[in-house]
C-alpha positions in Angstrom: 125.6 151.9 132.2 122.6 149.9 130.8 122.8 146.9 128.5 122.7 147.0 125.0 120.4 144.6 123.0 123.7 143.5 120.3 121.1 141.4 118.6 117.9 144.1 118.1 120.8 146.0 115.9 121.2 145.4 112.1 124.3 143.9 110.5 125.1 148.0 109.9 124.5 149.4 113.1 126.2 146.9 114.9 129.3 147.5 113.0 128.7 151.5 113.5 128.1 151.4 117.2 131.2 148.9 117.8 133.6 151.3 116.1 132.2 154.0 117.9 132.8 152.1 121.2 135.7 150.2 120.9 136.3 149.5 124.3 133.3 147.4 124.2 134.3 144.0 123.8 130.7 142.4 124.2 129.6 144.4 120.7 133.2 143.2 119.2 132.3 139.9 119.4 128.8 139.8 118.9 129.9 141.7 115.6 132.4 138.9 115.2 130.3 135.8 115.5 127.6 137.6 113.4 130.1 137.7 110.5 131.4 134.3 111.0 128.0 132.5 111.2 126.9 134.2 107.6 130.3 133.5 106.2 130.9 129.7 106.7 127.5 128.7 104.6 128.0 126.9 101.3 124.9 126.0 100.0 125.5 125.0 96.3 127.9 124.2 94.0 128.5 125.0 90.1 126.3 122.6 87.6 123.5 122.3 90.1 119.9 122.3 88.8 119.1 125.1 91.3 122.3 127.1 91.5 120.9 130.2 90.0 117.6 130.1 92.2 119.6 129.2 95.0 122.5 132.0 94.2 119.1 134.6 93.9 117.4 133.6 97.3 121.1 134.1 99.0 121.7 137.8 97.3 118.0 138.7 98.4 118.3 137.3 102.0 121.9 139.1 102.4 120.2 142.3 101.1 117.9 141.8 103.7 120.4 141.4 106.5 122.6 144.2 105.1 119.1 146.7 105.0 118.1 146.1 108.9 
């Protein structure tokens, strides 16, 4: 079997070829510490000059991770 490049993949297809593949643990948690690195980021808080241009860059940049 060859080896499978978990990090070429977008965010989507990662997710589609684990569930396809289950038994693959590798993809599981490269799937896995995908999701946790984009989900422990705060990077402003409510009443902060920038909020809404910093709230706007993180929607576009998730966009962009969710569209690869």
């Amino acid at each position: 079997m060859s080896q499978v490049d978990y990090t070429g993949m977008g965010d989507r297809e990662l997710k589609r070829y684990f569930l396809e593949n289950r038994g693959d643990k590798a993809a599981l948690q490269a799937y896995l510490d995908r999701r946790k690195r984009r989900s422990n980021s705060i990077f402003t808080k409510m009443g902060y000059p920038d909020f809404d241009t910093k709230i706007e860059a993180a929607i576009r940049q998730q966009m962009k991770e969710y569209n690869s």
